[in-house]
PAZAPA-4460 file (N, C-alpha, C; in steps of 0.05 Angstrom, whole numbers, plus 32768, in hexadecimal, padded with zeros to 4 digits):
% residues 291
    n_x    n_y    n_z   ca_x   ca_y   ca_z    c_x    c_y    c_z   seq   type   mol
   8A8D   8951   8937   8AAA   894F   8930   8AB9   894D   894B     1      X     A
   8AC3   8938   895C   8ACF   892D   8972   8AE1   8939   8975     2      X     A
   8AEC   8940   8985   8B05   8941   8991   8B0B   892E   89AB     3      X     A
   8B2E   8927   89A3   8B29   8909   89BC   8B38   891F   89D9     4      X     A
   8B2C   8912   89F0   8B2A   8920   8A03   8B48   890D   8A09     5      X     A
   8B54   8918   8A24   8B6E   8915   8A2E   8B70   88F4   8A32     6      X     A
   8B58   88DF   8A32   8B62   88C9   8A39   8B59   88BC   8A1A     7      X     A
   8B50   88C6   8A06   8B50   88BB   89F1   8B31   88BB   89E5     8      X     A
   8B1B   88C2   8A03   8B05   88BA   89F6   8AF8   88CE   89E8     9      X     A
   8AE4   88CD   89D9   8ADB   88E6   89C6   8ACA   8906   89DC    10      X     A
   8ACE   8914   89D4   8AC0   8932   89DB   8AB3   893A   89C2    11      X     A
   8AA4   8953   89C0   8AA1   895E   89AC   8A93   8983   89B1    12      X     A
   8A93   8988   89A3   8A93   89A9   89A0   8A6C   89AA   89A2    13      X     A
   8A60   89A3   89A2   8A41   89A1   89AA   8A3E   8990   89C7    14      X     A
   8A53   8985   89D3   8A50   897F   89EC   8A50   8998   8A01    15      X     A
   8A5A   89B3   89F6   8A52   89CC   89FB   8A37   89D6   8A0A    16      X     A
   8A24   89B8   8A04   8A01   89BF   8A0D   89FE   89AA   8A29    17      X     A
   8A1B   8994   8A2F   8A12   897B   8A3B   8A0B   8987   8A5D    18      X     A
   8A18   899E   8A63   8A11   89A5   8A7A   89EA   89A8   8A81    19      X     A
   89EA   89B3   8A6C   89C6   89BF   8A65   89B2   89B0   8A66    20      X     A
   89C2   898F   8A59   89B7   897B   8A52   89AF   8968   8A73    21      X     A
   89C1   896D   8A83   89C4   895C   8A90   89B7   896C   8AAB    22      X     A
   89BB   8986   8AAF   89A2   899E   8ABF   8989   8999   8AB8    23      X     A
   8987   8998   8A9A   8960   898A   8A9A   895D   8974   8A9B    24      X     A
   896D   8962   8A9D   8964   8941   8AA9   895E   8943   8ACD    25      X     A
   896C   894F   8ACD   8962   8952   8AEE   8951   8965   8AF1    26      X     A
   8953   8977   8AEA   8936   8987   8AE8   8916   897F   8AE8    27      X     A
   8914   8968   8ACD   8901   895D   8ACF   88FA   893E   8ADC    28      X     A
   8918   8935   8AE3   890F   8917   8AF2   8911   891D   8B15    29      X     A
   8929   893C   8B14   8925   8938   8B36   8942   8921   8B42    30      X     A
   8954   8914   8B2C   8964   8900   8B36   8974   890B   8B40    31      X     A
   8977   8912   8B5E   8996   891B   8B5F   89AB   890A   8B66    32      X     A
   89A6   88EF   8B71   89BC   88D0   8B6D   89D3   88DE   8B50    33      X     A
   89B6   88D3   8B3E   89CA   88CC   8B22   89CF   88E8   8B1C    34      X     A
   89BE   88F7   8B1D   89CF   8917   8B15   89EB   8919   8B1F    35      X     A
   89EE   891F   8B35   8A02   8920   8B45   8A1C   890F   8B37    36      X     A
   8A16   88EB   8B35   8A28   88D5   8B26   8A35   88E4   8B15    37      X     A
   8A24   88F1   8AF6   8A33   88F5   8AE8   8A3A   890F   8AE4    38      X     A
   8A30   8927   8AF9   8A3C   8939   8AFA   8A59   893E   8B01    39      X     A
   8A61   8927   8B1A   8A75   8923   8B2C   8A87   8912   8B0A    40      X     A
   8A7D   8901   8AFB   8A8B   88F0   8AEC   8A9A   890A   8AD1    41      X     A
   8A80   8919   8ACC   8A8F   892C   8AB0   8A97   8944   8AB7    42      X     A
   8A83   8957   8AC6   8A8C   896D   8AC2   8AA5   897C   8AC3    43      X     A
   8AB3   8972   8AD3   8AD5   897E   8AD8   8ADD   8971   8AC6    44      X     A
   8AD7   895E   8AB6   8AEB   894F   8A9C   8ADE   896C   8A7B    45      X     A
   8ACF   8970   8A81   8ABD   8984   8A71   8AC9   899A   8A73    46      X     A
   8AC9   89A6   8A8E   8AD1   89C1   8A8B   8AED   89BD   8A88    47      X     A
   8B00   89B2   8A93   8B1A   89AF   8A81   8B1F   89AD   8A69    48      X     A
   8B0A   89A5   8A58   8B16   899C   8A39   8B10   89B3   8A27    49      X     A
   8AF3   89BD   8A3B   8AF0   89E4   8A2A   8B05   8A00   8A33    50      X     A
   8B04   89F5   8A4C   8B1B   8A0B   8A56   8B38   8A09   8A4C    51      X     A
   8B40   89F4   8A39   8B59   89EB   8A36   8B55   89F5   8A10    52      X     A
   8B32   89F6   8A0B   8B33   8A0F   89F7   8B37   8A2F   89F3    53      X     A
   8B42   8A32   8A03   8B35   8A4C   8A0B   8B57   8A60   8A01    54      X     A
   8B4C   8A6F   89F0   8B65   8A82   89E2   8B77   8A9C   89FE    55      X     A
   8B89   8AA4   89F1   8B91   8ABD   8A07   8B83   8AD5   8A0A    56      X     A
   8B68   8AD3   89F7   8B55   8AE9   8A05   8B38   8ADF   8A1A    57      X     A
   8B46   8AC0   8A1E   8B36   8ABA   8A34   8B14   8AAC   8A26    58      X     A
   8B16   8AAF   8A09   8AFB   8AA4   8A03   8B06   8A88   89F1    59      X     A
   8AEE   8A7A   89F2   8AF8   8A54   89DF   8AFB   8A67   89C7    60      X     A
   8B10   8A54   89B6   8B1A   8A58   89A1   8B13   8A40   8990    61      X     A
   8AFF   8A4A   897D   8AEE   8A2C   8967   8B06   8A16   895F    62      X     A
   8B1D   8A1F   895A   8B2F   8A08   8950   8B3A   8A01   895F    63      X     A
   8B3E   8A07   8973   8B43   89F6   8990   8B32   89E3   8998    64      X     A
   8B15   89DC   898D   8B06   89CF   8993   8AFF   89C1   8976    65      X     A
   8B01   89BC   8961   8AFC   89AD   894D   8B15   89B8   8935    66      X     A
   8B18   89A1   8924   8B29   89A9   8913   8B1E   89B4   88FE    67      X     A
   8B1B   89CA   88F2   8B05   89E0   88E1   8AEF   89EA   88EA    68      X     A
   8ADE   89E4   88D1   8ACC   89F2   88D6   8AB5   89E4   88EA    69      X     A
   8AAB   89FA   88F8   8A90   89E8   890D   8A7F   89E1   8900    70      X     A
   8A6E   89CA   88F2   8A65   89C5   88D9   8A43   89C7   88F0    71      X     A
   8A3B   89CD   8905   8A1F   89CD   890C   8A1F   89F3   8910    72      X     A
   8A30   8A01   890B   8A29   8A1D   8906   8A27   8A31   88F0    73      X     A
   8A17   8A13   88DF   8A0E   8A22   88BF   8A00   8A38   88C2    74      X     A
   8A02   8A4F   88B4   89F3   8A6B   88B8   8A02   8A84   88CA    75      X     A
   8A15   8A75   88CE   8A2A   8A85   88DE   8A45   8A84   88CE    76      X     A
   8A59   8AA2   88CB   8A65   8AA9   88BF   8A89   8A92   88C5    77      X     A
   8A8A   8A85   88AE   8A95   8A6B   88A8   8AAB   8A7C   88B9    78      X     A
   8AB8   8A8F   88AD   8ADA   8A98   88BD   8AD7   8AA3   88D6    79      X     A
   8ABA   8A99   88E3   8ABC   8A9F   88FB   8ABE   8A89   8914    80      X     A
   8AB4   8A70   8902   8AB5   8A5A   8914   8ACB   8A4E   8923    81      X     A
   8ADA   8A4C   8914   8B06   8A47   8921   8B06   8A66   8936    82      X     A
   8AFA   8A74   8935   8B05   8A8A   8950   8AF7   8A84   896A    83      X     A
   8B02   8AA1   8978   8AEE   8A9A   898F   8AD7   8AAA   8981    84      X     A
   8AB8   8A92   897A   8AA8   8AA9   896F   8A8E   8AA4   8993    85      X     A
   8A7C   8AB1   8983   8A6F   8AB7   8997   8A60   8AA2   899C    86      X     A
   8A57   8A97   8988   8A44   8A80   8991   8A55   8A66   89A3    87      X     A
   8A65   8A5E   899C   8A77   8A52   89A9   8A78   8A5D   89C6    88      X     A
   8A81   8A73   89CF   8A83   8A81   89EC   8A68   8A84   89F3    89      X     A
   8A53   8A87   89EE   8A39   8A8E   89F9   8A28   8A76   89FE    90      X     A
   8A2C   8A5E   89EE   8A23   8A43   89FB   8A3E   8A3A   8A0D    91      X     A
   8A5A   8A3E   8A09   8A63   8A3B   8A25   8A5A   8A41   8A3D    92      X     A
   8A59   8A5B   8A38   8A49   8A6C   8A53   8A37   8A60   8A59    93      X     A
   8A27   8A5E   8A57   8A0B   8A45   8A59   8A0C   8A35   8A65    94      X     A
   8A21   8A25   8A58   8A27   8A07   8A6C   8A38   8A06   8A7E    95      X     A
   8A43   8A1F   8A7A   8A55   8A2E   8A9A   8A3F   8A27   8AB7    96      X     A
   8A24   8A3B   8AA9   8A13   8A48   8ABE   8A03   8A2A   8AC7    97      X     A
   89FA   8A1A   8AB5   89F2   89FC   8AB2   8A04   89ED   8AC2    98      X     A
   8A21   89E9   8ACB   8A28   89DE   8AD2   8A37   89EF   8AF2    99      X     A
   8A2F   8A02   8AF9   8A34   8A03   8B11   8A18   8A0A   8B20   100      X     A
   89F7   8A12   8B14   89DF   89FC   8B21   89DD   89EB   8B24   101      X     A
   89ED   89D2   8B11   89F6   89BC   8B16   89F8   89B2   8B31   102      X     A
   8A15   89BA   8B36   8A31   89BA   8B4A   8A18   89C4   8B67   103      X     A
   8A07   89DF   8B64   89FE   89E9   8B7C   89DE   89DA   8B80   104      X     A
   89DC   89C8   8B71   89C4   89AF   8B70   89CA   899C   8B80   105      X     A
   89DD   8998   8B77   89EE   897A   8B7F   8A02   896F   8B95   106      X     A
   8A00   8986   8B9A   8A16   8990   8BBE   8A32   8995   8BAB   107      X     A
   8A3D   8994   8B94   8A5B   8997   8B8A   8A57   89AC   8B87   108      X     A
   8A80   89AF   8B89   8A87   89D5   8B87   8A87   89DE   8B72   109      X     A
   8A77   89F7   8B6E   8A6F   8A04   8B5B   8A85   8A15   8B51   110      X     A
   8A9D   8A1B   8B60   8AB7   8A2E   8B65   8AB9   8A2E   8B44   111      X     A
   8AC2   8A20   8B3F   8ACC   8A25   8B23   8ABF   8A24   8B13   112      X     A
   8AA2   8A18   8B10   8A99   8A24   8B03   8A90   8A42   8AF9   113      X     A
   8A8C   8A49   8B10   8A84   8A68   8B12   8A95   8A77   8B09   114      X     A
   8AB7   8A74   8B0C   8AC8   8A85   8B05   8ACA   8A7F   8AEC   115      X     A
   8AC9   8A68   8AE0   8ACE   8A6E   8AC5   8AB9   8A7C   8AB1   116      X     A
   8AA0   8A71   8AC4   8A89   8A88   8AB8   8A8D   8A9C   8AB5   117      X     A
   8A9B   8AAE   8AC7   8A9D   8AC0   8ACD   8AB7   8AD0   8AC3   118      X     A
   8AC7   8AC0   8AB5   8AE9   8AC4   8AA0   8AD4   8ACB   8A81   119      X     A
   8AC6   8AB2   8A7B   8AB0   8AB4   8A64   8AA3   8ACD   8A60   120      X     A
   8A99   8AD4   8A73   8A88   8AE5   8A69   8A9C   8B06   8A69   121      X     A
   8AAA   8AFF   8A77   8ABD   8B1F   8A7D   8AC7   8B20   8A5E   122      X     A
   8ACF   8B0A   8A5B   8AE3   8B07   8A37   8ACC   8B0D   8A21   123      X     A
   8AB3   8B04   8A2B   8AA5   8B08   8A14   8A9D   8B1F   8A0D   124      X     A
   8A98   8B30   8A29   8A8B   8B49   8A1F   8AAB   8B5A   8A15   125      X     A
   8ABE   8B56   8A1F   8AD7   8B6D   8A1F   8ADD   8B69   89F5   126      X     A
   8ADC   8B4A   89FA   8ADF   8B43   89CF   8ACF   8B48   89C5   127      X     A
   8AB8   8B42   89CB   8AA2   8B47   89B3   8A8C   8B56   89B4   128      X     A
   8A86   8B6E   89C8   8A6F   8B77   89CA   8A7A   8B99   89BC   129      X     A
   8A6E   8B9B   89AC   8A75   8BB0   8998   8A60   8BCC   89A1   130      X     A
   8A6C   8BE0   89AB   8A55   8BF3   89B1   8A47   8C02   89A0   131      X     A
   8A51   8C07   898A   8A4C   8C17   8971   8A3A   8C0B   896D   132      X     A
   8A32   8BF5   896E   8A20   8BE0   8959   8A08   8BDF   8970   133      X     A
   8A10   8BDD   8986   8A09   8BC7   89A2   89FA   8BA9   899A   134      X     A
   8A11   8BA6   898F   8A10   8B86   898A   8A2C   8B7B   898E   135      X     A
   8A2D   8B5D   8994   8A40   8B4C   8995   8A4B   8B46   897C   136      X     A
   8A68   8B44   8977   8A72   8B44   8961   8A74   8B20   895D   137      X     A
   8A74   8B15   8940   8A79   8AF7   8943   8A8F   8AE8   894E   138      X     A
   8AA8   8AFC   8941   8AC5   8AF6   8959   8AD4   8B0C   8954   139      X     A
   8AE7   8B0F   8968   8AFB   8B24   8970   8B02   8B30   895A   140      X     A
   8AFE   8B4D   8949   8B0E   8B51   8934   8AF5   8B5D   8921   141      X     A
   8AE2   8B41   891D   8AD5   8B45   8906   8AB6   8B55   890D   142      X     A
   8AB4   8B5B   88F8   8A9E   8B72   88E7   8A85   8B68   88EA   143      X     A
   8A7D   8B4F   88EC   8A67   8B45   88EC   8A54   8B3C   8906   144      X     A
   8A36   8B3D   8906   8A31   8B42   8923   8A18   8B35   8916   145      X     A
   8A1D   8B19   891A   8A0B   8B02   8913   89E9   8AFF   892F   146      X     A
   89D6   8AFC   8919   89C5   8AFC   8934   89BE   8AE5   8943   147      X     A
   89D2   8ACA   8938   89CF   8AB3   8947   89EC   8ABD   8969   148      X     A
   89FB   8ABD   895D   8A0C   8AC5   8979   89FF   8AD7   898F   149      X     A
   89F7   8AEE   8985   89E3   8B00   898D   89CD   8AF6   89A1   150      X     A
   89C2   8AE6   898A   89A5   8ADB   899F   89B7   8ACB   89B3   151      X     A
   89BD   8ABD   89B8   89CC   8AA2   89C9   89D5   8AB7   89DD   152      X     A
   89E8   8AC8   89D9   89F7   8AE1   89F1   89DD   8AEC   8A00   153      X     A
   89C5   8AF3   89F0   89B2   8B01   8A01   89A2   8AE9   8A19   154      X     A
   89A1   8AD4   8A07   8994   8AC1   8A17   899F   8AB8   8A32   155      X     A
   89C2   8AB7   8A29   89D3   8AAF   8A45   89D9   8AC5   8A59   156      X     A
   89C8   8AE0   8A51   89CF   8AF2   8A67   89EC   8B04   8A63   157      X     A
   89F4   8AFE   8A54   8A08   8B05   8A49   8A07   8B24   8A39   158      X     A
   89EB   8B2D   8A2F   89EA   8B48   8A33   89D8   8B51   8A48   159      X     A
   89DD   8B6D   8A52   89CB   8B79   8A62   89B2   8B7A   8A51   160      X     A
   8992   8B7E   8A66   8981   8B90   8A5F   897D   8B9F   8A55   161      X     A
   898D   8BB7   8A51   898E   8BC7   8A40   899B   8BCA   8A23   162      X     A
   89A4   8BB1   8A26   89B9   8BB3   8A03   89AC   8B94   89F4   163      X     A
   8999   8B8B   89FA   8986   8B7F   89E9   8975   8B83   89D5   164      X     A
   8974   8BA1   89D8   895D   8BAE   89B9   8969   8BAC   89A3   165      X     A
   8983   8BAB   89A4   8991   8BA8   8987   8994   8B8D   8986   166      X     A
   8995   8B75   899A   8996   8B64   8993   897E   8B59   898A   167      X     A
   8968   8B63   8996   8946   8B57   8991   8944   8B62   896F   168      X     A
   8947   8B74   896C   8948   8B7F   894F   8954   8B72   893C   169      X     A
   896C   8B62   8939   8980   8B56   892A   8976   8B35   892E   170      X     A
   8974   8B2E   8942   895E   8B0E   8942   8942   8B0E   8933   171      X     A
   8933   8B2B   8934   8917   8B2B   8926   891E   8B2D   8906   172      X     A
   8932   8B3D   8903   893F   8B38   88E8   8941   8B1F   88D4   173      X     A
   8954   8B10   88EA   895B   8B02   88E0   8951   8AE5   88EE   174      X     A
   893B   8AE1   88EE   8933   8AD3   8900   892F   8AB4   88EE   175      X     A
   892B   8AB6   88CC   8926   8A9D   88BC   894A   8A96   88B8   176      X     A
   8954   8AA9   88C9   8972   8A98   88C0   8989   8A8C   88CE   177      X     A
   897A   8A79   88E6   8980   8A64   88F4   898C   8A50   88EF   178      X     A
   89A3   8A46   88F8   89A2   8A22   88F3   898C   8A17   88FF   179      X     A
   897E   8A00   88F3   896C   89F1   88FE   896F   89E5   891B   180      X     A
   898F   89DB   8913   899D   89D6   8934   8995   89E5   894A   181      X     A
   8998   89FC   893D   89A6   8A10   895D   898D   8A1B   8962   182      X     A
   8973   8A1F   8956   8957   8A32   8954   894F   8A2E   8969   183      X     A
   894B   8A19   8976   8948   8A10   8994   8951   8A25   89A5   184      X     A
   8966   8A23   89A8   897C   8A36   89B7   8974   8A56   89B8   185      X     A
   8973   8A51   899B   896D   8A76   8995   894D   8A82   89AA   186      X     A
   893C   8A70   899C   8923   8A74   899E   8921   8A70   89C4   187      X     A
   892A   8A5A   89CF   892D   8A5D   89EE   893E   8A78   89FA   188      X     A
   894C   8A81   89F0   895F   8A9B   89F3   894D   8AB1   89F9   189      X     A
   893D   8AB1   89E1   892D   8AC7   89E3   8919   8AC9   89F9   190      X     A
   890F   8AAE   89FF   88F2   8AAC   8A14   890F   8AB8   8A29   191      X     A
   8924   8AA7   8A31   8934   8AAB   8A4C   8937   8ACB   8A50   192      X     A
   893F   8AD8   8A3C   893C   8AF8   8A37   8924   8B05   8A3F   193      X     A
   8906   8AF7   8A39   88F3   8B02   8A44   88E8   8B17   8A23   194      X     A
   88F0   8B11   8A17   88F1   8B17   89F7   88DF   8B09   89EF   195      X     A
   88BF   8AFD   89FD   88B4   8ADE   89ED   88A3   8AE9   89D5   196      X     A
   889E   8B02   89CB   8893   8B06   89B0   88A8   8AFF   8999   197      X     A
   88C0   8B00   89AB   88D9   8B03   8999   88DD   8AE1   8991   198      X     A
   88D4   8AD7   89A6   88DB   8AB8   89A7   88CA   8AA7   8996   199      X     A
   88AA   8ABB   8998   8892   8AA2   898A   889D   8AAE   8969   200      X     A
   88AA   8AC5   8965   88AD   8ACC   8946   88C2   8AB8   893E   201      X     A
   88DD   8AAD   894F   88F4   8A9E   8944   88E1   8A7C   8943   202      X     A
   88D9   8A7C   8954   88C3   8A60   8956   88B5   8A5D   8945   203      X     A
   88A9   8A6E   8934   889C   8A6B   891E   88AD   8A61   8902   204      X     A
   88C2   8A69   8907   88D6   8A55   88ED   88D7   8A3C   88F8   205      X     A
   88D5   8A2B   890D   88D8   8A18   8911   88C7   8A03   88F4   206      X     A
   88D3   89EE   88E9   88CD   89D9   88D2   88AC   89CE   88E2   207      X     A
   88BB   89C8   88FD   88A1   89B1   88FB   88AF   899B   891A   208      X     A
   889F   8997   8925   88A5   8980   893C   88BC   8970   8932   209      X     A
   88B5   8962   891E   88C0   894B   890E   88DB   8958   8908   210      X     A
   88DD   8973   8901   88FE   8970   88F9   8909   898A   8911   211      X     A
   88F8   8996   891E   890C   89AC   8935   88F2   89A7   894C   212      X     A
   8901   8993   8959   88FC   898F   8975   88F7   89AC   898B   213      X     A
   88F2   89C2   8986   88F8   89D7   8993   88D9   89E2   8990   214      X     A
   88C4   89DA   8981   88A7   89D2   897E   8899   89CE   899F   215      X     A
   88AB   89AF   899A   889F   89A3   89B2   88A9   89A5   89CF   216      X     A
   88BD   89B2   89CD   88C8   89AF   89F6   88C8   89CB   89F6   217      X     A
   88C4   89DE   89DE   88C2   8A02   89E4   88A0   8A0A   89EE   218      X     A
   888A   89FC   89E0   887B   8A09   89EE   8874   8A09   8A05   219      X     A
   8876   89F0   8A17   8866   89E2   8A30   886C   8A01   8A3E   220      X     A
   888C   8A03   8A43   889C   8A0F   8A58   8892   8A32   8A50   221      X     A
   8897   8A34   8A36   88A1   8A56   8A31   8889   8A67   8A20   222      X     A
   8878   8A50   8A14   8856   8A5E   8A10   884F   8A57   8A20   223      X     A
   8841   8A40   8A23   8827   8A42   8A3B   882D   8A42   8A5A   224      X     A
   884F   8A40   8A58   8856   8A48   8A7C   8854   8A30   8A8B   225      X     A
   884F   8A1C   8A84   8859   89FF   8A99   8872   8A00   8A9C   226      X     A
   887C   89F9   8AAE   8891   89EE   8AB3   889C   89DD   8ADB   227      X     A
   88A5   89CA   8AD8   88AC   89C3   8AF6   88B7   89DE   8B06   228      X     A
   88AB   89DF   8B21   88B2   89EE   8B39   88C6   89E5   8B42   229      X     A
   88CF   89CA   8B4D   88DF   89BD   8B53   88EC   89A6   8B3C   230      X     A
   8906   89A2   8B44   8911   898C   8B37   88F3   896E   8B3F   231      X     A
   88F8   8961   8B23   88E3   894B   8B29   88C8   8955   8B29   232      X     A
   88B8   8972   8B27   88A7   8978   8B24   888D   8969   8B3E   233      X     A
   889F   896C   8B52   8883   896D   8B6A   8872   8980   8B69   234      X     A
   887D   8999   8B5D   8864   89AA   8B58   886A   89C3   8B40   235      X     A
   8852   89CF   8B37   885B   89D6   8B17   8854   89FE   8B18   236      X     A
   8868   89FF   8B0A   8865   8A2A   8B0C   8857   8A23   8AF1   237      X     A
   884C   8A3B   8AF5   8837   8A49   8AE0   883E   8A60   8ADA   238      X     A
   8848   8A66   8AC0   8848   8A7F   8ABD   8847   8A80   8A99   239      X     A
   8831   8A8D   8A96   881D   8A8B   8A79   882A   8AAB   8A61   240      X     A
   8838   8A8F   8A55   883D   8AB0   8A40   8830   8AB9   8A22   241      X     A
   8811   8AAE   8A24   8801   8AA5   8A14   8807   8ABB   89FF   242      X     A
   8811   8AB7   89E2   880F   8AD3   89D4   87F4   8AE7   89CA   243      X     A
   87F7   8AF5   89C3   87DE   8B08   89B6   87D1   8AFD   89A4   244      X     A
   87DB   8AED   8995   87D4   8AE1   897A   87BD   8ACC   897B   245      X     A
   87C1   8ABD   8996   87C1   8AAA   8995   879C   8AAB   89A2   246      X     A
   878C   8A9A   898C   8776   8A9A   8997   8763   8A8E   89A9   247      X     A
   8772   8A73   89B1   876D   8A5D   89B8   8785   8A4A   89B9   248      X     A
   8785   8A3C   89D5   879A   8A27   89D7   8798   8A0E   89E1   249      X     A
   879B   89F4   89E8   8794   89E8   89F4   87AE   89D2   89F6   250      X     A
   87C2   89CB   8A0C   87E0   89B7   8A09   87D4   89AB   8A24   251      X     A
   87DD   898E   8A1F   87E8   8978   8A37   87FD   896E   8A35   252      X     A
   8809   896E   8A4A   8822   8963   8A4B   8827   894F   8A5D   253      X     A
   8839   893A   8A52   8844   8928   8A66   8853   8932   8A7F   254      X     A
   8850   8930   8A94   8862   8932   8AA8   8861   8921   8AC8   255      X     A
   8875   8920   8AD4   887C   8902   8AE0   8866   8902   8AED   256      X     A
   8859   8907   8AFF   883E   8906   8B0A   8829   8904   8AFE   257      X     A
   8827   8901   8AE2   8814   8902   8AD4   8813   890E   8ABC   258      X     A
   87F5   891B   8AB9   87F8   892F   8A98   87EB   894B   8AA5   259      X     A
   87F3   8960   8A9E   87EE   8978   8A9D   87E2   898C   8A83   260      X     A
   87CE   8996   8A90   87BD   8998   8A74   87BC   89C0   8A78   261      X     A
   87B6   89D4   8A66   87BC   89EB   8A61   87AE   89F0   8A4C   262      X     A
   8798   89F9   8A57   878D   8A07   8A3D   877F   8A2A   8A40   263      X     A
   8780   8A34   8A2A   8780   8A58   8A2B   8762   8A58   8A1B   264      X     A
   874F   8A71   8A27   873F   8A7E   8A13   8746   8A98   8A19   265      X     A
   8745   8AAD   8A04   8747   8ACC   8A06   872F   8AD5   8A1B   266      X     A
   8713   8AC3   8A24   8702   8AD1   8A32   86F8   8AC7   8A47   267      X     A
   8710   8AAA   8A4B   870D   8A9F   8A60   872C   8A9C   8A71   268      X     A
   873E   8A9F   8A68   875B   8A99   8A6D   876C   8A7D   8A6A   269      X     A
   8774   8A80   8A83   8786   8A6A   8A86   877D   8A53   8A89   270      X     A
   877D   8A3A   8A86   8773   8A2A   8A9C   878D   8A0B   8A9C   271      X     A
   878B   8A07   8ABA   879A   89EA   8AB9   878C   89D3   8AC7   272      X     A
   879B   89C4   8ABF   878D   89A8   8AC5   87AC   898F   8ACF   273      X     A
   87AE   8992   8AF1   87C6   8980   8AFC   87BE   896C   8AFF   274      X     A
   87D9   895A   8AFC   87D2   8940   8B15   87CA   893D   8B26   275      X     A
   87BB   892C   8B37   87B4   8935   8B55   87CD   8939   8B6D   276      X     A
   87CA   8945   8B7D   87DC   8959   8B8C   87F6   8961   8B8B   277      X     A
   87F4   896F   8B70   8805   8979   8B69   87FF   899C   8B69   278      X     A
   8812   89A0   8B7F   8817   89C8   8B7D   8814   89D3   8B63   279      X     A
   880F   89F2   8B63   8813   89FF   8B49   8811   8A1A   8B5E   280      X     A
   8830   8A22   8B52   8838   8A3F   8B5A   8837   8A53   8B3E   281      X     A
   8821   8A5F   8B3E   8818   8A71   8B2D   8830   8A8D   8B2D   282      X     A
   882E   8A9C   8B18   8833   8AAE   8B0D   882F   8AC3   8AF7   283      X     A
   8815   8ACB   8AFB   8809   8AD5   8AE0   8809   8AF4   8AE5   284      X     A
   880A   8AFB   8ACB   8805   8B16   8AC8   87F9   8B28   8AD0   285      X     A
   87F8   8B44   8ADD   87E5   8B4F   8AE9   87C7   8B53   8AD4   286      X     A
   87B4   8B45   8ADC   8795   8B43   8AC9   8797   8B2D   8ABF   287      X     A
   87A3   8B16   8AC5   87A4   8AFE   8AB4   879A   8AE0   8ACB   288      X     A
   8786   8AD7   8AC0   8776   8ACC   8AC6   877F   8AA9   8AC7   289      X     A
   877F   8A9A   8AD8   878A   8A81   8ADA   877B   8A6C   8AED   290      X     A
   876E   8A59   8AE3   875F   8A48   8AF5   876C   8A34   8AF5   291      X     A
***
């Protein structure tokens, strides 16, 4: 549902992720030319059109950003979507933090990004972090302490270490009652939290490749621990979060140098298989076994 930006052309209220979007294109190609192009082309047109949402308690306000209801935050409490609710502020925050790694990637000033990160998150905990409960409330006022807002706040850092047990508790709860949209999000939240039992249980509602993409770009990185070291992937970290369950594994993956292959036995471990000279900066667990 668009909203037209100051020269006429379309925005929209899920462009909320484009910072994120545009951190993992460089992440995995390494471009910093064209990174840079259209970082220099959107981001300050971006952060003006959210900050120009933003109510007098300093957090986006949903009807400042679409006219009703946010129709991709099914499962979330309908009279919360027109406020500042949380889910709204906590993928801000995100592409706050996304867009001033950006800015400090790319040689641009991160200044403002950081401060508004940093207005975000002050507003979010002062509105909605409820102590009684120690959960995040959905928006200013109300009673309800949804475990999609919840998960998303824990994932962006947005709660401490210590005030996640109630949130880990209320995501395991409610963990079959996701939008299909947002499960991605949720289920990455949790690995970023360091919560990954919490993550492979929301991952398990996933439909299927075919209809929640969050299948296929969640395990490489947050079960079996691939992921690029560097932008462009000159060389690849290891760090294996193989679950208990799990008896046997075996993934290859495409990546620009080639294919990368990862496979687990319980009585043999880890094992990988790189392109030729390609680094691997390990990180495994103390007693965990990696060839």
């Amino acid at each position: 549902m668009p909203d037209p930006a100051p020269d006429g052309r379309p925005l929209a209220a899920y462009s909320l992720l484009w910072p994120q979007t545009l951190l993992a294109y460089y992440e995995w190609t390494g471009d910093k030319r064209f990174t840079r192009e259209l970082a220099e082309f959107a981001l300050s047109e971006w952060l003006t059109y959210f900050e120009a949402a933003r109510n007098d308690t300093g957090l986006l306000q949903g009807d400042k950003l679409v006219a009703g209801r946010v129709n991709w935050l099914s499962g979330y409490p309908a009279e919360a979507t027109t406020q500042a609710n949380s889910v709204l502020n906590a993928l801000y925050y995100r592409g706050l933090l996304a867009a001033t790694e950006l800015a400090h990637a790319t040689g641009l000033d991160s200044k403002t990004f950081e401060s508004a990160a940093a207005r975000i998150k002050d507003a979010f905990r002062a509105q909605l972090w409820e102590p009684a409960v120690s959960l995040f409330r959905d928006a200013p006022g109300m009673q309800t302490f949804s475990a999609l807002g919840n998960a998303l706040a824990m994932g962006g850092g947005l709660a401490g270490p210590q005030e996640r047990t109630g949130i880990a508790a209320l995501v395991r709860r409610d963990a079959g009652t996701f939008p299909d949209r947002l499960r991605p999000l949720v289920v990455e939240s949790c690995f970023r939290a360091e919560e990954n039992e919490l993550g492979y249980h929301v991952l398990a509602f996933s439909r299927g490749s075919s209809w929640d993409c969050s299948v296929l770009y969640l395990l490489p990185e947050y079960v079996v621990g691939i992921s690029n070291g560097d932008p462009g992937w000159p060389n690849v970290q290891l760090t294996p979060r193989i679950p208990g369950f799990v008896d046997s594994l075996e993934l290859t993956i495409p990546i620009p140098t080639g294919r990368a292959t990862v496979a687990y036995k319980p009585d043999i471990g880890v094992s990988v298989s790189l392109p030729p000279d390609t680094m691997a900066f390990v990180r495994a667990a103390m007693g965990e076994t990696i060839m």
